[in-house]
C-alpha positions in Angstrom: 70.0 27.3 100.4 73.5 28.5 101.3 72.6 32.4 100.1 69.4 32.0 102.7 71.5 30.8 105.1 74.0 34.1 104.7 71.2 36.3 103.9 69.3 35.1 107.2 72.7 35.6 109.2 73.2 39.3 107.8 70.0 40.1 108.2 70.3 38.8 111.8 73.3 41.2 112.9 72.1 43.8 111.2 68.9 43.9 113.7 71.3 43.3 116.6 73.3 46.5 116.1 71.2 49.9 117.1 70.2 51.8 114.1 72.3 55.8 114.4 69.5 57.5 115.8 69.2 54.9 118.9 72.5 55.3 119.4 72.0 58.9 119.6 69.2 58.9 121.7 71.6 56.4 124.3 74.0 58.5 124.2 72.2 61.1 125.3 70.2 59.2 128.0 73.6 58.5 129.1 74.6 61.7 129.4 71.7 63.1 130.7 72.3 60.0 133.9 75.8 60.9 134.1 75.1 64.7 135.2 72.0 63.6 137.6 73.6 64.9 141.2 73.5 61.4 142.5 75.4 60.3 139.8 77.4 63.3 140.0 78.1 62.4 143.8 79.3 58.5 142.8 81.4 60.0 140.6 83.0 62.5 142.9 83.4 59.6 145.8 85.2 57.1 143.1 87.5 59.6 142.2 88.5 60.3 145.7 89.0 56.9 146.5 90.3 55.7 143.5 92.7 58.2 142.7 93.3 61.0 145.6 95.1 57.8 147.6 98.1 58.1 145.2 98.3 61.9 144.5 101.2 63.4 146.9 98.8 65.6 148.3 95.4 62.9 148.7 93.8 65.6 150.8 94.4 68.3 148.4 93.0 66.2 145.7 90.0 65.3 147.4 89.3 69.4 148.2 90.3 69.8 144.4 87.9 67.2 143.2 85.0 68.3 145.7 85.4 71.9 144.5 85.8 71.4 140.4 84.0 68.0 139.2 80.8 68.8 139.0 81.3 72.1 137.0 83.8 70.2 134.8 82.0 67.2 134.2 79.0 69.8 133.2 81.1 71.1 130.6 82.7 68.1 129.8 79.8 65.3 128.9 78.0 67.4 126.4 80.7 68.0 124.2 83.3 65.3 124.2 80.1 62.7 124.8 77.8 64.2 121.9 75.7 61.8 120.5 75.8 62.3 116.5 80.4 62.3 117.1 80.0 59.0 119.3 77.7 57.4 117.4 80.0 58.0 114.1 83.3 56.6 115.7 81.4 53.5 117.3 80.2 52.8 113.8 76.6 52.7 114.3 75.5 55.6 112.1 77.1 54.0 108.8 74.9 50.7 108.9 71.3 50.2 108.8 69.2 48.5 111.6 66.3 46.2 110.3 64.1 45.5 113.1 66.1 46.3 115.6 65.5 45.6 119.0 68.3 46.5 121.4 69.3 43.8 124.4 71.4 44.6 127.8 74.4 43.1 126.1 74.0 45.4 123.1 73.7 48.2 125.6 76.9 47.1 127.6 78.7 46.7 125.0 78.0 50.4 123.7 78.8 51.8 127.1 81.9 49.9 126.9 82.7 51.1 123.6 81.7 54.8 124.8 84.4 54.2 127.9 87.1 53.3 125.3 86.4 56.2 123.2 87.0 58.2 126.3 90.4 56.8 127.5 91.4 57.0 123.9 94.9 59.5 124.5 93.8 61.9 121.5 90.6 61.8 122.7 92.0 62.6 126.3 94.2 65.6 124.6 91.8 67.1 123.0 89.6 67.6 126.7 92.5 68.6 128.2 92.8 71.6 125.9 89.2 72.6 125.9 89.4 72.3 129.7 92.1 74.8 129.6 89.8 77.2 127.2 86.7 78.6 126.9 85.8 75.2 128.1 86.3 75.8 131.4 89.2 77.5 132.6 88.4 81.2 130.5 85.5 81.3 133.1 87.0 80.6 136.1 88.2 83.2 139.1 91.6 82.7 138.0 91.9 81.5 134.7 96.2 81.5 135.0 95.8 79.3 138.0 93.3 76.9 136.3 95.4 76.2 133.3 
């Protein structure tokens, strides 16, 4: 009775986690939200409020931010937030999904996870130096400046 008991509890929180290719396919739906303009626009008026207010030049931040974000985070989500790397370091392409059938919470707590991945310092590094590159700065009018 005890090994039904387990084997009804493993099979359980197996079906709660998304199988690897939902998480891909999130991912990428995430993405995909994240560079809509409107979303674009949110993200451009939290950063100027958020952050802007304690630069020493807050206007010259917000001019900065206005000018770059968009064509930064358009080289930045597809790369650093592609699905099959994300979906590897939040664990969900090593386990198997029976039956799967993912809630809100599951979803939150992916989008959480996906957050923490992002604020991760190597993780934060390594965008930094693609920024810098090919990534984004070889292609601007003044790649010295940029860097």
């Amino acid at each position: 009775m005890k090994t039904i008991i387990a084997l009804t509890a493993l099979l359980a929180a197996a079906s709660a986690a998304p199988s690897c290719d939902e998480c891909k396919q999130g991912v990428g739906k995430l993405v995909d939200n994240l560079l809509l303009d409107e979303s674009l626009d949110l993200q451009l008026l939290l950063l100027n409020n958020l952050l802007c207010p304690m630069a020493e030049d807050p206007a010259g931040c917000v001019t900065g931010f206005n000018n770059q974000w968009k064509a930064v985070a358009r080289a930045v989500y597809p790369v650093f937030l592609d699905g099959a790397k994300v979906c590897v370091d939040l664990g969900a392409c090593g386990a198997k999904s029976f039956l799967s059938e993912e809630t809100c919470d599951d979803c939150t707590a992916g989008v959480n996870a996906i957050a923490g991945l992002a604020v991760m310092r190597e993780n934060v590094l390594e965008v930094i130096e693609y920024l810098k590159g090919d990534g984004y700065c070889a292609g601007s009018a003044d790649p010295a400046y940029c860097q």
